[in-house]
Backbone as CSV, one residue per row, in Angstrom:
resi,resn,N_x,N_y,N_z,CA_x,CA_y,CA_z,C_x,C_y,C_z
1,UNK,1.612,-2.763,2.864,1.455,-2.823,4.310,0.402,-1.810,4.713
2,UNK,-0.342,-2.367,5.174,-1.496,-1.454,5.996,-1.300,-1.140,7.031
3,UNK,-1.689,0.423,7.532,-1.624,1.265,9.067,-2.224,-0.023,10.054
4,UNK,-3.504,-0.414,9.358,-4.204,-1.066,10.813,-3.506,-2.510,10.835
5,UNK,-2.931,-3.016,9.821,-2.432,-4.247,10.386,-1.190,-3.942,11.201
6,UNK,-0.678,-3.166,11.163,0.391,-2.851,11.841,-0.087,-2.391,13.667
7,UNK,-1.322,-1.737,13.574,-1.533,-0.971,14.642,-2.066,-2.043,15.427
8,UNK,-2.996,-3.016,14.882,-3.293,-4.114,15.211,-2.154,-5.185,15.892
9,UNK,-1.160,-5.648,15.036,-0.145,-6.220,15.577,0.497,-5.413,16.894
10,UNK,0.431,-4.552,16.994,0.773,-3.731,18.566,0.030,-4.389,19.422
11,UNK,-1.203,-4.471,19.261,-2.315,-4.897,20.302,-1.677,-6.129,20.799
12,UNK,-1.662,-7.048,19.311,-1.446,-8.460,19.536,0.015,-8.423,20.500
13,UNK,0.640,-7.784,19.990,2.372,-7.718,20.926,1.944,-7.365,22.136
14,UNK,1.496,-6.559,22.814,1.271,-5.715,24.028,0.564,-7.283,24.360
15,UNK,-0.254,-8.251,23.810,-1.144,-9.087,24.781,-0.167,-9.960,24.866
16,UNK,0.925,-10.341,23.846,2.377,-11.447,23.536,3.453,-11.029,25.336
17,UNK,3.426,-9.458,25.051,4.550,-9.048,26.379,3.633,-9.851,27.960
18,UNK,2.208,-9.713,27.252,1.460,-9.567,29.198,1.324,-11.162,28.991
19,UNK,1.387,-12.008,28.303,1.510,-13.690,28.591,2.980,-13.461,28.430
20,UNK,4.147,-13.199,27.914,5.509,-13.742,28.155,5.764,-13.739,29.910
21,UNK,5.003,-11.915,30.099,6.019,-11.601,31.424,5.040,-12.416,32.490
22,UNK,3.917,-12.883,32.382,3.073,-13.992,33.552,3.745,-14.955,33.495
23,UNK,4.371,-15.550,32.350,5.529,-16.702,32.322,6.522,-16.682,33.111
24,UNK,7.296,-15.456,32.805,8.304,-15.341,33.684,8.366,-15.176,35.279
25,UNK,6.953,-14.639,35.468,6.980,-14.354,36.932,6.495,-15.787,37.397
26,UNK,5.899,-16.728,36.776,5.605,-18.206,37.361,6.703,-18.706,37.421
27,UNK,7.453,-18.660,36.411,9.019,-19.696,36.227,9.660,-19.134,37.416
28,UNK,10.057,-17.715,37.863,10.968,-17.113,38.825,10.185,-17.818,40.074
29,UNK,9.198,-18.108,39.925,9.128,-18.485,41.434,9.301,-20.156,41.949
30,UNK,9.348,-20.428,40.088,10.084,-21.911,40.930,11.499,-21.812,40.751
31,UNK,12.243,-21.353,39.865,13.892,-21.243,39.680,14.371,-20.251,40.401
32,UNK,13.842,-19.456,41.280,14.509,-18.362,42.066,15.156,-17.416,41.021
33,UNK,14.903,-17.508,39.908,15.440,-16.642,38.895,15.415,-14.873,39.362
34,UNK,16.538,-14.571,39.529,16.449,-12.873,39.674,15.537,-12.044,38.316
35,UNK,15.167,-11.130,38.586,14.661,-10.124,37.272,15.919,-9.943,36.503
36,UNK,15.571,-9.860,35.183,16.736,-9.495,34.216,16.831,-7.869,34.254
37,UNK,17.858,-7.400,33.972,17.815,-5.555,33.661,18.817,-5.722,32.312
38,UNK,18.565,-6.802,31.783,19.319,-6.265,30.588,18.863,-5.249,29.576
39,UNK,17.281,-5.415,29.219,16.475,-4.770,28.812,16.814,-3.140,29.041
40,UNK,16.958,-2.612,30.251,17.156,-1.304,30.653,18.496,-1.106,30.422
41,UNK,19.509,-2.177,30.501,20.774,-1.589,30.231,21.065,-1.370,28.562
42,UNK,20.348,-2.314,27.566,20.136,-2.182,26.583,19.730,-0.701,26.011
43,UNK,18.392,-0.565,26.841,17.961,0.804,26.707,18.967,2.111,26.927
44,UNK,19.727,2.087,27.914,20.274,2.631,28.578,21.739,3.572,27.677
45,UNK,21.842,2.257,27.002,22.949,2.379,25.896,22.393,3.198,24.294
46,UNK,21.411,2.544,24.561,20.801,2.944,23.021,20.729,4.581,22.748
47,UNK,19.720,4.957,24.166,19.794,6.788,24.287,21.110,7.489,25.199
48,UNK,22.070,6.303,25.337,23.461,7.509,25.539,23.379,7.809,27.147
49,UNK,22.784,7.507,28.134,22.327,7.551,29.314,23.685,6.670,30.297
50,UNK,23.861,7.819,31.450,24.538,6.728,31.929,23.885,5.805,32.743
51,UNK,25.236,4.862,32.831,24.975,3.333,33.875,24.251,3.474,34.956
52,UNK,23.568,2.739,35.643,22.725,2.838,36.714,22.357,1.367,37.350
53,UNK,22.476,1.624,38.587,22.222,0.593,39.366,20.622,-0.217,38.765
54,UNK,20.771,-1.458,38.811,19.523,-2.254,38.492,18.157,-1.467,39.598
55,UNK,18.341,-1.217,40.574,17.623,-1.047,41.614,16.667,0.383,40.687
56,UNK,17.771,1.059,40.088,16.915,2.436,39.811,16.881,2.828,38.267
57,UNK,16.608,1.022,37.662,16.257,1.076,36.168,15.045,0.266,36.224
58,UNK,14.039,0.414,37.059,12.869,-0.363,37.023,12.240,-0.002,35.713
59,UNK,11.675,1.563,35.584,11.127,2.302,34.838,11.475,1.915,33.326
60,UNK,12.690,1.979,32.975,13.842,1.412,32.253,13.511,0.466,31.817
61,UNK,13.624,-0.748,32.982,13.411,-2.195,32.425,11.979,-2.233,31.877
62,UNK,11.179,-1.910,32.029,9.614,-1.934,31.636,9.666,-1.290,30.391
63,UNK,9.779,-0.495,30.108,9.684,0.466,28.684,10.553,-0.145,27.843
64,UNK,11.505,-0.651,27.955,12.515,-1.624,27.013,11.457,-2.750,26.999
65,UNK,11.174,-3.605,27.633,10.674,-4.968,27.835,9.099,-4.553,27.346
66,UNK,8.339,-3.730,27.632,7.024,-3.743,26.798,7.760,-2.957,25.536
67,UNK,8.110,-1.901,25.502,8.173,-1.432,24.384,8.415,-2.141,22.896
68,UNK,9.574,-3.025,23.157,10.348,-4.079,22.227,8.944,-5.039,22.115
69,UNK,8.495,-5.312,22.448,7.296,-6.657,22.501,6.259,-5.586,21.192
70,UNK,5.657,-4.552,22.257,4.730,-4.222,21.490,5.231,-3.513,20.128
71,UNK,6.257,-2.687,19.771,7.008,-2.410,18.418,7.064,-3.602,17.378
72,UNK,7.675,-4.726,17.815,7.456,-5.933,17.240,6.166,-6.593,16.547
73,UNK,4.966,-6.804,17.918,4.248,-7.058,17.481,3.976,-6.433,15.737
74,UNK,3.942,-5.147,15.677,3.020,-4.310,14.728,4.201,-5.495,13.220
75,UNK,5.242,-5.934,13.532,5.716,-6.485,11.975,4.692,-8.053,12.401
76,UNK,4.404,-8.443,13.415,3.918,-9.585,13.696,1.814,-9.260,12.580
77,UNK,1.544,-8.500,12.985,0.189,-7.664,12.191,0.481,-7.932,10.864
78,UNK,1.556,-7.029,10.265,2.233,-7.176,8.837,2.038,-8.508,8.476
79,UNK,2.796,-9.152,8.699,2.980,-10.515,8.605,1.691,-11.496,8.123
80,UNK,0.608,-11.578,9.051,-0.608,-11.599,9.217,-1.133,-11.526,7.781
81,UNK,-1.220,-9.927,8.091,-2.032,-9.652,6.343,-1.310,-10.104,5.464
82,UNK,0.177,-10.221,5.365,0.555,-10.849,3.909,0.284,-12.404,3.886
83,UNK,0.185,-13.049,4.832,-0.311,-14.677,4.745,0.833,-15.228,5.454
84,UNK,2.026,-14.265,6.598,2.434,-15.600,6.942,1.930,-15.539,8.711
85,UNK,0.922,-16.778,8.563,-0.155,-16.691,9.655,0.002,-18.221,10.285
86,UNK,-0.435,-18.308,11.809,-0.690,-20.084,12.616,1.100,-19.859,13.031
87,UNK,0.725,-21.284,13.187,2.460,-21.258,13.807,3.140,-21.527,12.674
88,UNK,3.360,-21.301,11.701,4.496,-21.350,10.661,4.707,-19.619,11.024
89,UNK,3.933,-18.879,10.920,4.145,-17.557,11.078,5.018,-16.816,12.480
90,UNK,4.366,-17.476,13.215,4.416,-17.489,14.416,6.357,-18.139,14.799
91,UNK,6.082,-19.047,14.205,7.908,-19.649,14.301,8.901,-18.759,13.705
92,UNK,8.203,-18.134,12.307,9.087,-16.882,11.922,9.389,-15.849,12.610
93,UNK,8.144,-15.559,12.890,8.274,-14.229,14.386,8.944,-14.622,15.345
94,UNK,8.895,-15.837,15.935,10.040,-15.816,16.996,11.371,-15.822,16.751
95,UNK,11.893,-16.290,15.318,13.088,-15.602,14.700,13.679,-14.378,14.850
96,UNK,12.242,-13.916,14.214,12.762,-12.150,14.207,13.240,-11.739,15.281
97,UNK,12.019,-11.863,16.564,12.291,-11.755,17.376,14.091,-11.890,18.488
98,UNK,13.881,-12.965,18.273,15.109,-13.530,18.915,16.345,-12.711,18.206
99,UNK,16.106,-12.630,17.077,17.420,-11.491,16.317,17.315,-10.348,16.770
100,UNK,16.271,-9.773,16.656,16.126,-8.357,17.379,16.469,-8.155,18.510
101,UNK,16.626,-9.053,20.089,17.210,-9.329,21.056,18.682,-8.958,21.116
102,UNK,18.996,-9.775,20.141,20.132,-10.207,20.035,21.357,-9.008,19.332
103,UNK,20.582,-8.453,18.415,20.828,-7.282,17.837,21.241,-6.372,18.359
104,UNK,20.165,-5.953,19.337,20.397,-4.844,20.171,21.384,-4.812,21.574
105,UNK,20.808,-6.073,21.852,21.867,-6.559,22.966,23.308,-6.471,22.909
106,UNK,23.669,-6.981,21.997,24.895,-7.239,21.404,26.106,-6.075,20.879
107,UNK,24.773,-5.460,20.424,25.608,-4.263,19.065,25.917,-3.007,20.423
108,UNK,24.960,-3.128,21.555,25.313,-1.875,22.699,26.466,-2.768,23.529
109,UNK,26.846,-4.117,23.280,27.925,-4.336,24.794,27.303,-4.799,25.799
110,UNK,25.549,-4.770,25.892,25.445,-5.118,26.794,24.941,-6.874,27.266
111,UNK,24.658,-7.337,26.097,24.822,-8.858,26.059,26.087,-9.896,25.637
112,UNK,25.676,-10.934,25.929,26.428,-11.641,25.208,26.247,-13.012,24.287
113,UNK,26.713,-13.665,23.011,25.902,-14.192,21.926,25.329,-15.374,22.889
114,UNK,23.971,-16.076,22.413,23.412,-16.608,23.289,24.025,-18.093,23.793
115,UNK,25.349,-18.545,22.805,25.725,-20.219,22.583,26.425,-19.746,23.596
116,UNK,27.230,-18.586,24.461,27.717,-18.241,24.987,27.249,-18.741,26.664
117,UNK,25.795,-18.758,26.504,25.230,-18.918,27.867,25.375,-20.340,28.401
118,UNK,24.752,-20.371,29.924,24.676,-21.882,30.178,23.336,-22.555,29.292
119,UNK,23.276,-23.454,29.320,22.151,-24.281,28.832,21.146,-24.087,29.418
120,UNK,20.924,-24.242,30.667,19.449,-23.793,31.331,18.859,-22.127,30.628
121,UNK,19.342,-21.299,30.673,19.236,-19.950,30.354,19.076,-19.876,28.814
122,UNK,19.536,-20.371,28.196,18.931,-20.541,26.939,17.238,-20.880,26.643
123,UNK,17.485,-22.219,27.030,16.145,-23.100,27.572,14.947,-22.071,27.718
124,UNK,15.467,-21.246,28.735,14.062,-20.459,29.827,14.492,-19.196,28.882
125,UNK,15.328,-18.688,28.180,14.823,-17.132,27.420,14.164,-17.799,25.708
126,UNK,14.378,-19.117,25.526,13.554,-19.669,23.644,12.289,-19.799,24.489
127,UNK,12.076,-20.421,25.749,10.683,-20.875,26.073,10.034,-19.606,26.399
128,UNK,10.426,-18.573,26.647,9.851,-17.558,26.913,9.160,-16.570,25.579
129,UNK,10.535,-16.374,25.009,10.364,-15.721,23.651,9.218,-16.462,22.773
130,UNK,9.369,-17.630,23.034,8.223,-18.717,22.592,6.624,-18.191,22.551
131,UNK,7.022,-18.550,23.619,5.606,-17.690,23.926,4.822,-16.449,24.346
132,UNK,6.038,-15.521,23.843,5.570,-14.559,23.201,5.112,-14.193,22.016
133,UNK,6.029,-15.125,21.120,5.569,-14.996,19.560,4.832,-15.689,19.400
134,UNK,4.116,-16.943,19.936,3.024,-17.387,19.436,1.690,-17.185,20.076
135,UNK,1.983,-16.337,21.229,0.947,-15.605,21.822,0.064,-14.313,20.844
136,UNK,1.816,-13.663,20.902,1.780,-12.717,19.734,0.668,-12.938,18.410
137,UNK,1.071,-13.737,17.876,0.604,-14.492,16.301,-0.977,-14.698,16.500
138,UNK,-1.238,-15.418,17.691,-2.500,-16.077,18.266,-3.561,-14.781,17.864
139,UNK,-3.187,-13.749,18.490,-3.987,-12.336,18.453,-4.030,-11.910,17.556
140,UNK,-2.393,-11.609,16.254,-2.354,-11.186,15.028,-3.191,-11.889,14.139
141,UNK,-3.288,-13.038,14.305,-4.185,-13.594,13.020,-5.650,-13.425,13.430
142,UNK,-6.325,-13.315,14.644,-7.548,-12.928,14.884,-7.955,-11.728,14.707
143,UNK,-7.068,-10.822,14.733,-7.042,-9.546,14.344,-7.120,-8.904,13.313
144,UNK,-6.327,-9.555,12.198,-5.970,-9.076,11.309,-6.191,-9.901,9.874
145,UNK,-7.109,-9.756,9.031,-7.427,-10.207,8.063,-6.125,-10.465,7.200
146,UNK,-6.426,-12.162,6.270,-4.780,-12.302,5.770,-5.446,-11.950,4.468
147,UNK,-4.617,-12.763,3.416,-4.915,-11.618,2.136,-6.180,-12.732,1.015
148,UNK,-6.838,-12.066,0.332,-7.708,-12.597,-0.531,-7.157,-13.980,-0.582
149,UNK,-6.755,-14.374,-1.097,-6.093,-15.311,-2.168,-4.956,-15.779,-1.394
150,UNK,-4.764,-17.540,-0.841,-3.795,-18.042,-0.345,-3.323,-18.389,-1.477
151,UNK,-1.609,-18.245,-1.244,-0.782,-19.065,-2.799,-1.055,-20.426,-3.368
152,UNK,-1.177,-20.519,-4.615,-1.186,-22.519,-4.863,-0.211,-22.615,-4.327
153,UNK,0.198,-23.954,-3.604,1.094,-24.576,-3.312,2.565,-24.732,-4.735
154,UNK,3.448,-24.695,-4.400,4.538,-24.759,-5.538,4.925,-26.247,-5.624
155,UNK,5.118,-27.154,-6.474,5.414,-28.064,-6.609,6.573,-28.315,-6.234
156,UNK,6.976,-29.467,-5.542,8.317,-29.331,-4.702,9.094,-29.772,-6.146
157,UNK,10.451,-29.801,-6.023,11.620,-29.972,-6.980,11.596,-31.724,-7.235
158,UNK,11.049,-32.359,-5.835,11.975,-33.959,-5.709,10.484,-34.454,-6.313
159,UNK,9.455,-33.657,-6.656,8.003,-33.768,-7.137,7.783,-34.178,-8.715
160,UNK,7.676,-35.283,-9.276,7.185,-35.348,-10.772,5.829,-34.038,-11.406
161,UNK,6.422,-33.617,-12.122,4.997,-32.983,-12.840,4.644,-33.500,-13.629
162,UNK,3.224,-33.967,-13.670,2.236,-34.239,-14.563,1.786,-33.462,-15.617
């Protein structure tokens, strides 16, 4: 793993957070969707801080919500240079992603598992995360050189060898 693919993948994340959150602020204005503060309550939990009204975790919600994007990105960089690059890469990262959410959310109390939600809300946090990670990826692979040598392809199992 290289410093700059990593430092690089920050970039790419930080540009993944500023297209997710233009998403979200278009979608909120047709679904009336409130701002989320889970992000800050997440945060909130993580450094031991007490509870606080949504109103006076703005600061909060931002530093959770870029921070997590752009931290990410830098394994999204990684990724990159080892060859997993385009949207196959990109679909992995939104994996990660979505676990890492989920992870943190979860393990502080302050979420809950996502099958848990309504269906719409699912919908609008994969379409979002979506396109963050392939925003994300979009930048990482322009960024970031993948490696000499792509793998031969492996012969599938259901495949005759010659």
């Amino acid at each position: 793993m290289s410093t700059s693919a990593a430092v690089r993948g920050m970039l790419a994340g930080a540009a993944g957070v500023a297209a997710m959150t233009l998403g979200e602020k278009l979608e909120q204005r047709f679904t009336r969707r409130p701002d989320s503060y889970v992000p800050a309550h997440t945060l909130e939990r993580l450094l031991g801080r007490p509870r606080r009204p949504d109103s006076r975790r703005l600061g909060m919600n931002w530093t959770m919500h870029w921070g997590q994007g752009i931290l990410m990105g830098a394994v999204r960089g990684v990724m990159a240079e080892r060859g997993f690059r385009g949207p196959v890469g990109s679909f992995i990262f939104l994996n990660l992603r979505l676990i890492n959410d989920q992870a943190l959310e979860n393990a502080t109390g302050v979420g809950a598992p996502p099958w848990t939600w309504p269906v719409d809300e699912q919908v609008i946090d994969l379409t979002h995360k979506a396109v963050y990670a392939f925003a994300t990826g979009l930048i990482a692979d322009l960024l970031v050189a993948g490696p000499p040598h792509t793998p031969a392809p492996r012969p599938g199992w259901t495949t005759p060898r010659h």
